[in-house]
C-alpha positions, 0 to 999 in steps of 0.5 A: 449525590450529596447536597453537602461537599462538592455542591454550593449556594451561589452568591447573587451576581448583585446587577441591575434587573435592567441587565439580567432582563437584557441577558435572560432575552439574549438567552431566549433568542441566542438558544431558539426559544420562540412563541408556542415552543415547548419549555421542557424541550428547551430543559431537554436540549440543555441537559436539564432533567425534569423530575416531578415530586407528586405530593405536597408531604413529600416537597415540604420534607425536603425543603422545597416549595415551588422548584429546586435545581441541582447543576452538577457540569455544563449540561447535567442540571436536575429540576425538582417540580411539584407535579400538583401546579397549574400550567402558568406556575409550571412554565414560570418556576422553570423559567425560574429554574433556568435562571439560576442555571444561566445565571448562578451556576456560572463563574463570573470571573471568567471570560467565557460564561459557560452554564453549568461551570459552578455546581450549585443546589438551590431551593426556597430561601428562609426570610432571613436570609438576605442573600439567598433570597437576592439569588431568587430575586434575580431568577425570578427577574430572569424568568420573567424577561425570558418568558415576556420576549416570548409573549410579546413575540406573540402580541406583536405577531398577531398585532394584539390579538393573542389570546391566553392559551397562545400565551401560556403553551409550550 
């Protein structure tokens, strides 16, 4: 499909990190997402779609840096990732991408958010654009409080006693 047409770049929602930390932690809990569970199943059981791109040339020329999502309807989002990251850059830039789908693929006027709703690309904002990188802010909000709830899960669990693998599988 084509990037121009039916496709946008979403507008930031403009909240508080307050509530989208709230919103990504609801999320996490809402679709079962506990410590040591694997991220790309949770991608899976969404409807996501998780494609590599295995050279650095090859993401630079099309314009992308860490990830890049392309929603198309509720349940059919593609995830862009450099395959060359480590696992701790892998799990957060798919948080991150998740974030833009539960948070900027949806019509916020409507009473019932539904992911999926508003078809949307997204990729690397340039530093002049103020309002792109405001929708990265928030994903990037987004996917930290999704990934923490799960982390201090794991702290809590273990009463402190969590070491670094537990932290960053799944």
């Amino acid at each position: 499909m084509s990037r121009s047409g039916k496709f946008k770049q979403p507008e930031p929602l403009c909240v508080s990190k307050k509530t989208i930390s709230g919103y990504a932690e609801k999320i996490a809990k809402y679709i079962g997402y506990e410590p040591g569970d694997d991220i790309y199943e949770v991608i899976n059981t969404l409807g996501g779609h998780i494609i590599y791109v295995h050279s650095w040339k090859e993401f630079v020329r099309h314009n992308q840096i860490d990830g890049t999502i392309v929603v198309r309807a509720p349940g059919d989002f593609d995830i862009f990732l450099a395959s060359f990251y480590g696992m701790f850059e892998t799990r957060f830039t798919l948080a991150h991408e998740l974030g833009h789908y539960f948070l900027h693929s949806i019509d916020p006027n409507k009473e019932v958010l539904r992911p999926g709703e508003k078809p949307i690309f997204i990729n690397r904002a340039k530093e002049e654009d103020k309002k792109k990188q405001r929708v990265e802010w928030e994903a990037n909000r987004f996917a930290e409080a999704f990934l923490r709830w799960a982390y201090e899960s794991i702290y809590n669990y273990t009463q402190g006693r969590a070491n670094c693998w537990e932290l960053y599988r799944g």
